[in-house]
BALOBA-1460 file (C-alpha; in Angstrom, 3 decimals):
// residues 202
<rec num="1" residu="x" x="95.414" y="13.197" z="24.562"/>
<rec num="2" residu="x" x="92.161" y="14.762" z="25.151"/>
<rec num="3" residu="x" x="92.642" y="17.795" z="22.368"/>
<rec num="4" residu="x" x="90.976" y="16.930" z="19.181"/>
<rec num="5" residu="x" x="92.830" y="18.157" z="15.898"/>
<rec num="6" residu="x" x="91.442" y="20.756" z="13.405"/>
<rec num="7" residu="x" x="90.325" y="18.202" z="11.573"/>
<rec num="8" residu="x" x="88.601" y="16.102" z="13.482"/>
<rec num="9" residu="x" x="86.392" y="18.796" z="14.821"/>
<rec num="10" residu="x" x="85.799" y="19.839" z="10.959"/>
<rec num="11" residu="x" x="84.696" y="16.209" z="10.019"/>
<rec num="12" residu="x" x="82.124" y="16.303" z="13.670"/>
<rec num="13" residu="x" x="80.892" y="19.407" z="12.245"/>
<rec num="14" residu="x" x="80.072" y="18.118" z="8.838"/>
<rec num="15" residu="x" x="78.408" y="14.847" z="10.123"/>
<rec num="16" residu="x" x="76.211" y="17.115" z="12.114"/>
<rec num="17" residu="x" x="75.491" y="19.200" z="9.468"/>
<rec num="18" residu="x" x="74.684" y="16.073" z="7.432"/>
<rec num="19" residu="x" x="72.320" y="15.006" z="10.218"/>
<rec num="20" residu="x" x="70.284" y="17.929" z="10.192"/>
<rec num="21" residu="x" x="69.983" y="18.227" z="6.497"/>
<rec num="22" residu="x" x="68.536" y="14.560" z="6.968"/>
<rec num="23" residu="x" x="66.458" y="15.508" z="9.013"/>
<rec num="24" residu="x" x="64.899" y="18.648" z="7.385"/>
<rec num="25" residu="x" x="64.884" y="16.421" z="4.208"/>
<rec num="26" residu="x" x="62.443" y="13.883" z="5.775"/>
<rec num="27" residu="x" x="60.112" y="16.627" z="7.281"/>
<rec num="28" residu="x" x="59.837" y="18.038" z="3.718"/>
<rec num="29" residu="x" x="58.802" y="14.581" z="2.307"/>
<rec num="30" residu="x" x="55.881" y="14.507" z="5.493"/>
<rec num="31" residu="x" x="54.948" y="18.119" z="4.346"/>
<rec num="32" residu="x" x="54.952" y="16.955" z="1.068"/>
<rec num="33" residu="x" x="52.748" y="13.857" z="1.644"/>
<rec num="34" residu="x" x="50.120" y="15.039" z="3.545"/>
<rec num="35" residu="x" x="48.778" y="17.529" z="0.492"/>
<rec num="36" residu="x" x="48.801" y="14.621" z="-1.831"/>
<rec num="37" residu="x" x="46.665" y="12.302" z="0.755"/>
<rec num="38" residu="x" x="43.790" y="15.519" z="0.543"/>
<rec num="39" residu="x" x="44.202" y="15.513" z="-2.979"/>
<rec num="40" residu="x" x="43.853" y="11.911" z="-3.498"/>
<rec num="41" residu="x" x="40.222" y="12.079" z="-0.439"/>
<rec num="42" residu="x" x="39.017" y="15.290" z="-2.538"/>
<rec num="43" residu="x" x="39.783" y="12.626" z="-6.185"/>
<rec num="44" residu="x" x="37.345" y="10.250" z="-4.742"/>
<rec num="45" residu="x" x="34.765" y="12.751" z="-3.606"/>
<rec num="46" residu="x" x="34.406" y="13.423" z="-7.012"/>
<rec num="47" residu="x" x="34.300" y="10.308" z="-8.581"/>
<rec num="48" residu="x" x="31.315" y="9.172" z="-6.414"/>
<rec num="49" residu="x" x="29.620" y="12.649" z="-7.738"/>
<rec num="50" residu="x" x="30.451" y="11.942" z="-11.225"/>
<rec num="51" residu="x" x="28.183" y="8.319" z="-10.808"/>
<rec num="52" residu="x" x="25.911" y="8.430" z="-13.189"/>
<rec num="53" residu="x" x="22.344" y="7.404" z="-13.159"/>
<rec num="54" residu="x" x="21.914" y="4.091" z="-13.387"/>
<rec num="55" residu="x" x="24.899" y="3.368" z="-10.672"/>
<rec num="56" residu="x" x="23.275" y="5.934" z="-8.537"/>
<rec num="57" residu="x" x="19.475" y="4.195" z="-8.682"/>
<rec num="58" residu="x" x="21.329" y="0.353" z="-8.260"/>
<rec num="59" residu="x" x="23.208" y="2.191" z="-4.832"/>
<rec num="60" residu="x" x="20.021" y="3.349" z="-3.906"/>
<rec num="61" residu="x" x="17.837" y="0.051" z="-4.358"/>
<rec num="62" residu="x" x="20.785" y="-1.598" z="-2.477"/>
<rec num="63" residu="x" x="20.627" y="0.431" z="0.397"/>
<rec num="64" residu="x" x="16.793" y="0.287" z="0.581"/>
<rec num="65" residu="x" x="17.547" y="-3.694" z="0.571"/>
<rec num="66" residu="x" x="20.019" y="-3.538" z="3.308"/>
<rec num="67" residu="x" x="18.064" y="-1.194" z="5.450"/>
<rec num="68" residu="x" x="14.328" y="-1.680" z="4.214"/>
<rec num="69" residu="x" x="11.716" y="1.423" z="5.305"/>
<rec num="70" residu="x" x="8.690" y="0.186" z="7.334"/>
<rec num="71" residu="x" x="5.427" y="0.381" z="5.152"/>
<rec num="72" residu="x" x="1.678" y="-0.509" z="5.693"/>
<rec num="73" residu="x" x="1.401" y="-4.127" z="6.772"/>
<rec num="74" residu="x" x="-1.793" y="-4.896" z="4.347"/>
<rec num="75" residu="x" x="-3.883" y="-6.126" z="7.076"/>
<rec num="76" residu="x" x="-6.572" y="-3.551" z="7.022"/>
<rec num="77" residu="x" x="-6.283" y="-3.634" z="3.578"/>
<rec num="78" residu="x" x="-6.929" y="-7.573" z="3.185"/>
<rec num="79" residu="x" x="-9.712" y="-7.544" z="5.360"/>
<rec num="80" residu="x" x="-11.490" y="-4.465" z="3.197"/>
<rec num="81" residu="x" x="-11.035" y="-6.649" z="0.340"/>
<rec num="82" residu="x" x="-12.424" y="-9.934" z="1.692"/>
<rec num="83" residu="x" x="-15.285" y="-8.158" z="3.605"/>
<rec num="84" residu="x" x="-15.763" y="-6.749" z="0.136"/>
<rec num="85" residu="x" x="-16.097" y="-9.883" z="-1.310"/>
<rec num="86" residu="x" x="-18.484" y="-11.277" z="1.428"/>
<rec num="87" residu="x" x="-20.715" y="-8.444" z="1.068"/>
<rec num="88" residu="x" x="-21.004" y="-8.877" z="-2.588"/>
<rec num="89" residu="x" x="-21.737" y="-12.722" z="-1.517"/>
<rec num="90" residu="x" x="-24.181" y="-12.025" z="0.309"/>
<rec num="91" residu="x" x="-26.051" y="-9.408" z="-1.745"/>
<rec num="92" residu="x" x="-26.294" y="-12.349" z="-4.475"/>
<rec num="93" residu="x" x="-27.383" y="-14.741" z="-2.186"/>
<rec num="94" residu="x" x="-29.428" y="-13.211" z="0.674"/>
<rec num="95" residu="x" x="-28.897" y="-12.493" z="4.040"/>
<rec num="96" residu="x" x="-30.228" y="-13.106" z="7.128"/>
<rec num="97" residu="x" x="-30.944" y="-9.205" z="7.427"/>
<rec num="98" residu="x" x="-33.251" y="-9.003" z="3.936"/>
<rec num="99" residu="x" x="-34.809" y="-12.199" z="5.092"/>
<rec num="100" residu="x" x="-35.750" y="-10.988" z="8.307"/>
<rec num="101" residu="x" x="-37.138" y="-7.798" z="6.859"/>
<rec num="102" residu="x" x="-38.908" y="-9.735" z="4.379"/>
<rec num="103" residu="x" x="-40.999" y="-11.350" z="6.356"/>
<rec num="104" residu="x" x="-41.294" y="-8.570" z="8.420"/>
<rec num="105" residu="x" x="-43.322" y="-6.349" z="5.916"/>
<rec num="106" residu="x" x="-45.008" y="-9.877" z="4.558"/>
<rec num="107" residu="x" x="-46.802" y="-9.557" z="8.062"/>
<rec num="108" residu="x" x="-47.523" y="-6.056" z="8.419"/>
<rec num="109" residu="x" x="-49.293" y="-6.282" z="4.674"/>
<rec num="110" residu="x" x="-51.271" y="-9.337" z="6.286"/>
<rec num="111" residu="x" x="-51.988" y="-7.121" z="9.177"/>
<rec num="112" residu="x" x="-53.287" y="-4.117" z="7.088"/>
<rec num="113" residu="x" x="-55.182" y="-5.912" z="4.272"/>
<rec num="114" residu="x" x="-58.518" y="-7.015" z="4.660"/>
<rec num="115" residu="x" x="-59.589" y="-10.035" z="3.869"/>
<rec num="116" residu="x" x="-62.742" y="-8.663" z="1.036"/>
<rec num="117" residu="x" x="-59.313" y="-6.644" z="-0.158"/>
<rec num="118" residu="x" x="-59.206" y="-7.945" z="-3.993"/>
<rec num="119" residu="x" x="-56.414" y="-10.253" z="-5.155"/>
<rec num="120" residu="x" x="-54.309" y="-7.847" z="-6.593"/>
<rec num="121" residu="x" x="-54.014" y="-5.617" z="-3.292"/>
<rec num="122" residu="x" x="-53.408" y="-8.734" z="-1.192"/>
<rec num="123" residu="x" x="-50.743" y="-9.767" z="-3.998"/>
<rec num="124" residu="x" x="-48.870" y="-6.830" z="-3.234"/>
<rec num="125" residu="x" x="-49.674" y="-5.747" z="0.130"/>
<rec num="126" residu="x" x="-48.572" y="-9.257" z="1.122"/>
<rec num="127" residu="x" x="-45.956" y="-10.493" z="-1.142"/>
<rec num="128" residu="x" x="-44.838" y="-7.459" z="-2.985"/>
<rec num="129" residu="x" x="-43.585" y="-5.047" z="-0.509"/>
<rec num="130" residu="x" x="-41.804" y="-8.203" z="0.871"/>
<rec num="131" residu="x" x="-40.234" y="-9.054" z="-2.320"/>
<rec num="132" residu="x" x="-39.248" y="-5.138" z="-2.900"/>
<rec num="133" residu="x" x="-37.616" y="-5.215" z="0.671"/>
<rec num="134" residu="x" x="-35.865" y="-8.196" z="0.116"/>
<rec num="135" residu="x" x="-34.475" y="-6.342" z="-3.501"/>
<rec num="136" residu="x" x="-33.700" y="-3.148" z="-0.514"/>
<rec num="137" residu="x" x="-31.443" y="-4.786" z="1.439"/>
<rec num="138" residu="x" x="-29.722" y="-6.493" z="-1.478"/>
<rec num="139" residu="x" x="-28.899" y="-3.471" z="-2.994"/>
<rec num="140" residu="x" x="-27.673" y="-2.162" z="0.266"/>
<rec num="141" residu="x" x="-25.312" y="-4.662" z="0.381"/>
<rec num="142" residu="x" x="-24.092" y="-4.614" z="-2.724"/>
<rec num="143" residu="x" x="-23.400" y="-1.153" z="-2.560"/>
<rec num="144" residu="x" x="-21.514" y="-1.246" z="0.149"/>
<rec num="145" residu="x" x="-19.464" y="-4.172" z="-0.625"/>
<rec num="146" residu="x" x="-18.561" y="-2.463" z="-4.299"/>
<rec num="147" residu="x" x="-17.389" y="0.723" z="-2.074"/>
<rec num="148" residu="x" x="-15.593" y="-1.203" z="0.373"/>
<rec num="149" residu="x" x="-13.966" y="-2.883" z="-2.320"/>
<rec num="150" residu="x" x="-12.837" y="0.176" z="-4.197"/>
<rec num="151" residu="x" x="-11.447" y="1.894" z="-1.267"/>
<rec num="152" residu="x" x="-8.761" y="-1.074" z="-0.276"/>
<rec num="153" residu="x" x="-7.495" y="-1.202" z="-4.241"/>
<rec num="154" residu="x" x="-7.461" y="3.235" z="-4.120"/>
<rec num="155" residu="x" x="-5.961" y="2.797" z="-0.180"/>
<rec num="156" residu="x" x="-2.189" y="2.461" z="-0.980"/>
<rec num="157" residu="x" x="-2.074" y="5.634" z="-3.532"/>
<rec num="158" residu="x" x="-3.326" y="8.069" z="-0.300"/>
<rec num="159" residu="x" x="-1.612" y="6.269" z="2.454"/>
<rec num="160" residu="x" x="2.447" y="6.112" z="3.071"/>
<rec num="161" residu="x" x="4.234" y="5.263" z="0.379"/>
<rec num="162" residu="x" x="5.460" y="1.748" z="1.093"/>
<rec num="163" residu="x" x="5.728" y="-1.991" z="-0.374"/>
<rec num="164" residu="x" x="3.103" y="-2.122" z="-2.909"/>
<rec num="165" residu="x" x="0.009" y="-3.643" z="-2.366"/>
<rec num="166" residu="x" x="-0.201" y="-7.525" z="-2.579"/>
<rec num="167" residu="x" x="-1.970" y="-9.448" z="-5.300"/>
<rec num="168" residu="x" x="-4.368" y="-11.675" z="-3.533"/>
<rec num="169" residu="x" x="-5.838" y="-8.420" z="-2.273"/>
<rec num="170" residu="x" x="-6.068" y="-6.666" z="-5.557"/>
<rec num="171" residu="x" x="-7.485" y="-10.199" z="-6.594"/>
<rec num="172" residu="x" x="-9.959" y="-10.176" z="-3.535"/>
<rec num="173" residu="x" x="-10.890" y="-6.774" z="-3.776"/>
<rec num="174" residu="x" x="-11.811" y="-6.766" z="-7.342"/>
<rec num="175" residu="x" x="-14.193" y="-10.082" z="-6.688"/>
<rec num="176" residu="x" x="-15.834" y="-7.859" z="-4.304"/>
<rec num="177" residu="x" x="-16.308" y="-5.060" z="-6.386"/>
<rec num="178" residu="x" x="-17.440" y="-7.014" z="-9.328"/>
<rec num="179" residu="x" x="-19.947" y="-9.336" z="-7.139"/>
<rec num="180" residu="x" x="-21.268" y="-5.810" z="-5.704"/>
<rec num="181" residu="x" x="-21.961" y="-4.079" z="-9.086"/>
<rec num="182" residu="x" x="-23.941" y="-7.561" z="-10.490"/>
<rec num="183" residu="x" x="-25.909" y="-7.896" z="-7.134"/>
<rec num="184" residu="x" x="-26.852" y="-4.171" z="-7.657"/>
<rec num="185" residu="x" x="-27.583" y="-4.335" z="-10.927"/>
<rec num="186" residu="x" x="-29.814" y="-7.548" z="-9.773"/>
<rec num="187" residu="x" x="-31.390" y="-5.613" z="-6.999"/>
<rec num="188" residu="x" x="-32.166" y="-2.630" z="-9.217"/>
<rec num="189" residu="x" x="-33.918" y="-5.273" z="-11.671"/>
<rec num="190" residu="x" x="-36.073" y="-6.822" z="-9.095"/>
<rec num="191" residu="x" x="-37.068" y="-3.393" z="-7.069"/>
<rec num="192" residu="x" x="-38.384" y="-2.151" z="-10.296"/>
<rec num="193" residu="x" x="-40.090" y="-5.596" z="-11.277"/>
<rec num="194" residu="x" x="-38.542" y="-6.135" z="-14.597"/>
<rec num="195" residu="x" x="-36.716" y="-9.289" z="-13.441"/>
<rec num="196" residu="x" x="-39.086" y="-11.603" z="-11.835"/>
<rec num="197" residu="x" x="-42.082" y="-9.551" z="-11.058"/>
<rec num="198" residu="x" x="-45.091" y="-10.414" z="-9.359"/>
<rec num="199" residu="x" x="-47.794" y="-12.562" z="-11.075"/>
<rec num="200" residu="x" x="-50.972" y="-10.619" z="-12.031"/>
<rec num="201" residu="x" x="-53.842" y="-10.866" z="-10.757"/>
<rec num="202" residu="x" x="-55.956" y="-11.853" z="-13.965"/>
């Protein structure tokens, strides 16, 4: 009752046999598999290498959307360019600085000019240097404003690279540089008396 035949214990044998061999089977197929999931990682390493160009510049300007670097705000640049502007403004239309000084040296002339001085001596004692100073300080102005004005457009190629500059200060800063190089060109002209010069004495 409890003996098992020969062939009984011949067919247990073979179904564990069969077991195993199952067994070993599926661990080959793992083996097999992993290999195939490298080869398949090491296939898609090399397709992103093999991107050409263009798909590698639009990846690039993506990510620079997604995650944007931080560049100069402008600010300092903006205000260059509008005290630019004001400068060459002012070098057109006076200031109170040149007016000032004006009247200054139209005091010290009256000061240092006697009155049997002729009429051409108290001309330009009195209302020459005046008008010369006035010319002076214009030109100063102007100058500056013109230098001011180049150094915010020539700012963003020496500073961190960044966004690019915006147009209302290109626009700003070239109104200051052109205003500066007319009012100098003006003050130039009236330092050296050929535009509006002082009436003559005769």
């Amino acid at each position: 009752m409890g003996t098992k035949t020969v062939d009984e214990a011949a067919n247990e044998a073979t179904e564990v046999k069969s077991d195993a061999e199952t067994v070993d089977v599926t661990k080959t197929d793992e083996e097999v598999t992993e290999p195939d999931t490298a080869n398949t990682e090491a296939e898609a390493a090399e397709d992103e290498d093999d991107l050409t160009e263009e798909e590698y510049a639009a990846e690039l300007a993506k990510l620079q959307l997604e995650h944007p670097e931080e560049g100069p705000s402008g600010v300092g640049q903006g205000a260059a360019a509008v005290v630019s502007a004001a400068l060459g403004f002012i070098s057109l239309s006076g200031g109170w600085i040149g007016t000032v000084a004006a009247a200054r040296e139209t005091l010290v002339g009256q000061l240092h000019t006697a009155s049997t001085a002729s009429v051409a001596t108290q001309i330009k004692e009195v209302y020459g240097d005046a008008w010369h100073t006035t010319a002076l300080w214009a030109g100063i102005f102007a100058l500056v404003g013109a230098l001011v004005g180049v150094a915010a457009l020539v700012r963003p190629a020496f500073g961190t690279p960044g966004k690019p500059q915006a147009t209302w200060i290109k626009s700003v800063a070239w109104a200051g540089v052109a205003l500066g190089v007319v009012g100098l060109l003006l003050a130039v002209l009236k330092y050296t008396d050929v535009l509006l010069s002082l009436p003559s004495a005769t």
